[in-house]
N, C-alpha and C positions, 0 to 999 in steps of 0.2 A: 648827305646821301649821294651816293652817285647819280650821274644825269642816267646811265642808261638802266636806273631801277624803275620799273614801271609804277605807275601810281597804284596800280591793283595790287601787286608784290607788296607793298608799304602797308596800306587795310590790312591786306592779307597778315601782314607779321606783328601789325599790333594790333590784332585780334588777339592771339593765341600761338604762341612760339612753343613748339617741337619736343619732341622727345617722351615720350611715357614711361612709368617705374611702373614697376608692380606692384601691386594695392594689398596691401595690411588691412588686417579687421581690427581698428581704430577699438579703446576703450573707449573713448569720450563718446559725447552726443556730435560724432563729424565721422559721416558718411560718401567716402571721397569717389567719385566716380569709375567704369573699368580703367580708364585711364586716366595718368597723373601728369600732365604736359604743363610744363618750366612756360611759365608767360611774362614778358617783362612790360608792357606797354610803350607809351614812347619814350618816354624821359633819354634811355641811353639813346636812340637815334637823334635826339634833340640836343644833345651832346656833342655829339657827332658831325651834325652838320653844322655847331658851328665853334667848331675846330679852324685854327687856321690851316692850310694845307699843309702836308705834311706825311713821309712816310710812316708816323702812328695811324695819321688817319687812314691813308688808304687801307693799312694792316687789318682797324676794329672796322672798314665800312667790307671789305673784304669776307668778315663772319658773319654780314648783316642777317642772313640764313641760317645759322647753326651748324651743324647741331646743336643744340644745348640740354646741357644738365646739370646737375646736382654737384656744387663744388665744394667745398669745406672754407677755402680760400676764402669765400663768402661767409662771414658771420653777423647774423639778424643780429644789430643792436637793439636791447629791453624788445627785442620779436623780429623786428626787421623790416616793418612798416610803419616806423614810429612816426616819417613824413607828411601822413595824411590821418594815420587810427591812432584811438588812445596806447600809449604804452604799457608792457605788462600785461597785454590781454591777448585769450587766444584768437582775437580778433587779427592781431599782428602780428602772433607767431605763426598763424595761417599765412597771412600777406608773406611774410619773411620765407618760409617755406615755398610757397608758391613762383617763390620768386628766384628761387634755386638755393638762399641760403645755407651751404651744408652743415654750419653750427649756429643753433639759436640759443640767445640768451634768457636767464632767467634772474634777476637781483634778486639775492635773497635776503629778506629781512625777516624778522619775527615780532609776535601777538603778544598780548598779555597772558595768554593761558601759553606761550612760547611753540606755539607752533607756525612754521617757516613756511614763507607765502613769498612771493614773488611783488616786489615793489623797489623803483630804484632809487630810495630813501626811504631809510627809517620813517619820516616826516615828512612826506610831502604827501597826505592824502587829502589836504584843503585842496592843493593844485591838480591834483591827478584823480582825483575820484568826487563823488555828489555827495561824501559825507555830510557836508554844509546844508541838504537837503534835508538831511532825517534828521530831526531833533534830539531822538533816543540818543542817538550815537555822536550827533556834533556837541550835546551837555560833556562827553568825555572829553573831548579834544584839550589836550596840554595847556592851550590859548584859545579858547572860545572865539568865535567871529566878533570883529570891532569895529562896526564902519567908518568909512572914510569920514575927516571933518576939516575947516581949515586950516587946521595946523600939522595933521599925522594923515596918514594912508591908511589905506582900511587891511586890516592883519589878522590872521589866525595861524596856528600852528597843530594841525592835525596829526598822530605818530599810530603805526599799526601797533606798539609796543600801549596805547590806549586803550586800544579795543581787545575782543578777541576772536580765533582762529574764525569761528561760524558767522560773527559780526562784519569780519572782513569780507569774508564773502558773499557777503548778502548786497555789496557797493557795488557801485557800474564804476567802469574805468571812464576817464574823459580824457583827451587832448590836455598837455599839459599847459596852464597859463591861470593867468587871474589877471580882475580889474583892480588897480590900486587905488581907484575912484568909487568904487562902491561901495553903497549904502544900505546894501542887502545882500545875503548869500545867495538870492539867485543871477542878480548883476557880478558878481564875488567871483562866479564861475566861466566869465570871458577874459578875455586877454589873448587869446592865444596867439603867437607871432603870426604878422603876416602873411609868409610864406607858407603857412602849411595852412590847415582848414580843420572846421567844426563839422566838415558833413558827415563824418561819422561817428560824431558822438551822438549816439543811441544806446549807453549799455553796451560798456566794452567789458566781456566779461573776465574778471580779476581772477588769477591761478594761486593755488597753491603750489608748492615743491611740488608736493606729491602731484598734483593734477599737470602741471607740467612734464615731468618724467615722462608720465604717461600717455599725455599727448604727442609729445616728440618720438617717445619709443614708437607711436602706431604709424607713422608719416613714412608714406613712400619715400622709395631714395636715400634711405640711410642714412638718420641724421644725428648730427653727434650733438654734446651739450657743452654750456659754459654758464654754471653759475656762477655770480659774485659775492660772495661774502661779504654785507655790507659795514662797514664802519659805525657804531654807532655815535650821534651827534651828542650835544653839550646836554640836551633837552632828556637825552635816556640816559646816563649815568650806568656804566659796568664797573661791578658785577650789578645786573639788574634783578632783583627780589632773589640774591644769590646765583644767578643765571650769567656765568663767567662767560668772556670771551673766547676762553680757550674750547669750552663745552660746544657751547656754540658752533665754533669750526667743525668739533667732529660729529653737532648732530646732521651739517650739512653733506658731509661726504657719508654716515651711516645711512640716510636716506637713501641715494644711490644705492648704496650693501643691499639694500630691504627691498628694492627692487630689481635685486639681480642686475647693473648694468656693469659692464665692463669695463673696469678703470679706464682704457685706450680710446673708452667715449668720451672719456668728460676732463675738459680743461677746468680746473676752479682757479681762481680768481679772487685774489683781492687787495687792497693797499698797502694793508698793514703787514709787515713782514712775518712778525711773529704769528701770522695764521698759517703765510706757506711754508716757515720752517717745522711749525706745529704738524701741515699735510705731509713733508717732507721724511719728518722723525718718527710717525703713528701712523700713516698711511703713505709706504714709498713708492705704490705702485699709481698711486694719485697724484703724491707730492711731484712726479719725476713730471708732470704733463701743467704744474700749476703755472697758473701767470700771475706775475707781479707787474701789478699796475703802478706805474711812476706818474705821480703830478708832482715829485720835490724838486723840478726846476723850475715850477711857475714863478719863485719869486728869481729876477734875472741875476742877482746878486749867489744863488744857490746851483746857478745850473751845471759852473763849471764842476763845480764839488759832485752835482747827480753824474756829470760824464765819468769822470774819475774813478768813480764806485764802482763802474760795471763792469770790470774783470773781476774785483771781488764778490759781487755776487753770484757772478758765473763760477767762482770758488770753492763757494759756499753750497753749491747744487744748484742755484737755481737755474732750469733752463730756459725758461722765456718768457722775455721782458715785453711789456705791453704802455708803451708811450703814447702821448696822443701825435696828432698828424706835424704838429708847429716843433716837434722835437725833432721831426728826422729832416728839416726841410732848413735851407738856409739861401739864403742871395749871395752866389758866386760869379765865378765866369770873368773872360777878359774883361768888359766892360761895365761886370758888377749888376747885371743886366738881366741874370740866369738862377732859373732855380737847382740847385743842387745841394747832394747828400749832405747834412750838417756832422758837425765831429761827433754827437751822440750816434748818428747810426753809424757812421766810421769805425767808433771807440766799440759799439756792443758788437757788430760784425766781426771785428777782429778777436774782441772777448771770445766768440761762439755761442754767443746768445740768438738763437731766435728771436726774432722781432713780430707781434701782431701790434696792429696802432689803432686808433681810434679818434674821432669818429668820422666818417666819410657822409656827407650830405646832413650833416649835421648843421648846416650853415643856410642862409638864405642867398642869392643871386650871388656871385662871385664880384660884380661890378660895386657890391655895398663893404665891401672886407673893409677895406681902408676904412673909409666913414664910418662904420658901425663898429670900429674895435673888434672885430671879429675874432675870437679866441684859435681856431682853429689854423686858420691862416696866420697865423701876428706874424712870424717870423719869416715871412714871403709877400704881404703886404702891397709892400713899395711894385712888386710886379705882378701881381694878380688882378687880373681888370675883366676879364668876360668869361661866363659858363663854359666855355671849350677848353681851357686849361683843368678842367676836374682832371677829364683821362690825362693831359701832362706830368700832371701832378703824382697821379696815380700811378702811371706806368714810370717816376723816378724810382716811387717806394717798391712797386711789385718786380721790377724788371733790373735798376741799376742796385739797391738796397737790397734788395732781395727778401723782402720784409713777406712772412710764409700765413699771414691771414689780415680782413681789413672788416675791423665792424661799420658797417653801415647803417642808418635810420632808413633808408630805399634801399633795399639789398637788389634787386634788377640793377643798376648802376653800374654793381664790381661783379655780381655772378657773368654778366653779360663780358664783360672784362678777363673777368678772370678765365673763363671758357676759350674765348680768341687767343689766348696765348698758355692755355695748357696749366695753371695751376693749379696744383690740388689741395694745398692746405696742410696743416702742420700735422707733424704723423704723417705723410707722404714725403 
């Protein structure tokens, strides 16, 4: 922060940062105030100040005041306060909102009666929910609770594709993690990384599509969606009790139809190809806005093959590609010393693929990358070493890359970012 910011000015902004929308009469039980004012807390000034100097820095300490608002540029990863509250809950799609995210997420999976709820796995509701708690509903679970002993770790595999729609939503969401040492489902339900925290698990309440839709259509500020279509794992088997893949994709996009929103709201999302050429061929006013999500360069032997591919996908229609952060980032420079654009976002840039990446603050302290194998970082590693390279990092993809959205787990981080330097987000 700069020296001649007064210490009161500082309180003062992370308190309660700037700007009011005009207030919607919400469906849900959320009753938002006359005014709707963008608040980041301090994270991004703590960012900021420990920046090495630098004309970025004086650029974002330059906005330390705003204005701020509501940017698209910003999209809530699984809500957008997945940093601190449980994921998938409108615990965090509030947080995420609040925090200026102008698209929030929602993973869509489905029930055993197949209706489509928001979880980001098929299977992870031993890790992400209290199922383990209710007996009614952990007898269902794929793999029952097994506690730890000296030979194995303690294991369960809970899938919302067990339960169903009214069952699902009867769970609290938790902080994602577990203990590999416990010997009881309620020990079963800590772990969670150091970096973030349990203080709010209390009953993070779990959305369906529908309740999602709904929630995001009432939010000041205009906020657009991005479901994911999720993959399902080895554990649910498609077609499920005849409930095809394909069906699937379009009960996702017919929900949107049934709620009247506006194709030019909703980016969908998801791995498998054949769902966005399916949005692409049967819904083109959807398809044109899908993003295909790439992980087929995690194995290093595969990546040069992913670069290669993406003038034909952009061929093929698709327009925007969604890679995680270690794809667009590479160690260059005279002395090999520097982070810069790697040939994937080279290669998709010149394609004319839009690029949104994924995930920001998805990580813990910047100083652990190296030691802790950090997935996010891998391919920058060797020169990331303290939290003030985030915005470096950031401002390669958003400013030289030109990459037009970034999901975050803390959306305050890149709305506050994204604001300082005017972007608006894809569809702008």
């Amino acid at each position: 922060m700069r020296t001649t910011t007064s210490a009161l000015a500082v309180l003062a902004l992370m308190a309660e940062l700037v700007v009011a929308w005009p207030v919607h009469t919400p469906k849900l039980a959320y009753n938002p105030a006359d005014e709707y004012y963008i608040s980041f807390g301090p994270r991004p000034y703590y960012l900021i100040q420990n920046m090495t100097e630098s004309p970025l820095k004086d650029q974002l300490e330059s906005c330390e005041n705003g204005p701020f608002g509501v940017t698209a540029w910003s999209i809530g990863h699984r809500g957008g306060g997945t940093l601190q509250i449980p994921e998938e809950t409108v615990q965090s799609t509030m947080a995420g909102a609040r925090m200026g995210a102008g698209i929030l997420e929602c993973d869509v999976s489905f029930t055993s009666d197949l209706g489509l709820v928001c979880r980001h796995d098929i299977c992870d509701l031993h890790t992400t929910t209290d199922i383990l708690l209710r007996p009614e509903l952990a007898k269902k679970c794929h793999t029952p609770f097994t506690p730890a002993n000296a030979t194995h770790p303690a294991k369960a595999l809970c899938c919302t594709a067990d339960i169903t729609m009214d069952e699902f939503t009867s769970l609290c969401g938790k902080m994602d993690g577990f203990n590999a040492s416990a010997t009881t489902p309620e020990d079963y339900q800590h772990g969670v990384p150091f970096f973030r925290t349990e203080l709010y698990d209390t009953c993070g309440q779990v959305m369906t599509l529908d309740s999602y839709i709904e929630l995001v259509d009432s939010l000041p500020g205009y906020r657009n969606f991005t479901p994911e279509l999720k993959t399902p794992p080895k554990a649910v088997p498609m077609p499920f009790n005849g409930y095809t893949q394909a069906q699937y994709a379009r009960d996702m996009i017919n929900t949107f139809i049934s709620h009247g929103i506006d194709p030019a709201r909703v980016f969908p999302q998801s791995f498998t190809p054949a769902d966005v050429y399916l949005w692409l061929n049967e819904f083109p006013e959807w398809g044109a806005q899908a993003v295909f999500l790439d992980e087929d360069g995690d194995d290093p032997s595969n990546f040069t093959t992913a670069v290669n591919r993406l003038p034909a996908l952009k061929a093929s229609g698709v327009n925007i590609i969604s890679p995680p952060i270690n794809y667009l980032l590479a160690v260059g420079g005279p002395n090999n010393d520097t982070i810069v654009p790697s040939d994937y976002a080279i290669t998709a840039k010149n394609a004319g693929l839009d690029i949104i990446a994924w995930s920001f603050e998805r990580s813990g302290p910047l100083t652990r990358v190296a030691a802790d194998g950090d997935y996010y970082y891998s391919s920058v590693a060797p020169v990331v070493h303290y939290d003030g390279q985030m915005y470096e990092i950031l401002d390669i993809m958003g400013r030289e890359i030109g990459i037009k959205g970034m999901f975050a787990d803390w959306s305050s981080t890149v709305t506050y970012y994204a604001n300082c330097f005017g972007l608006k987000g894809p569809g702008n």
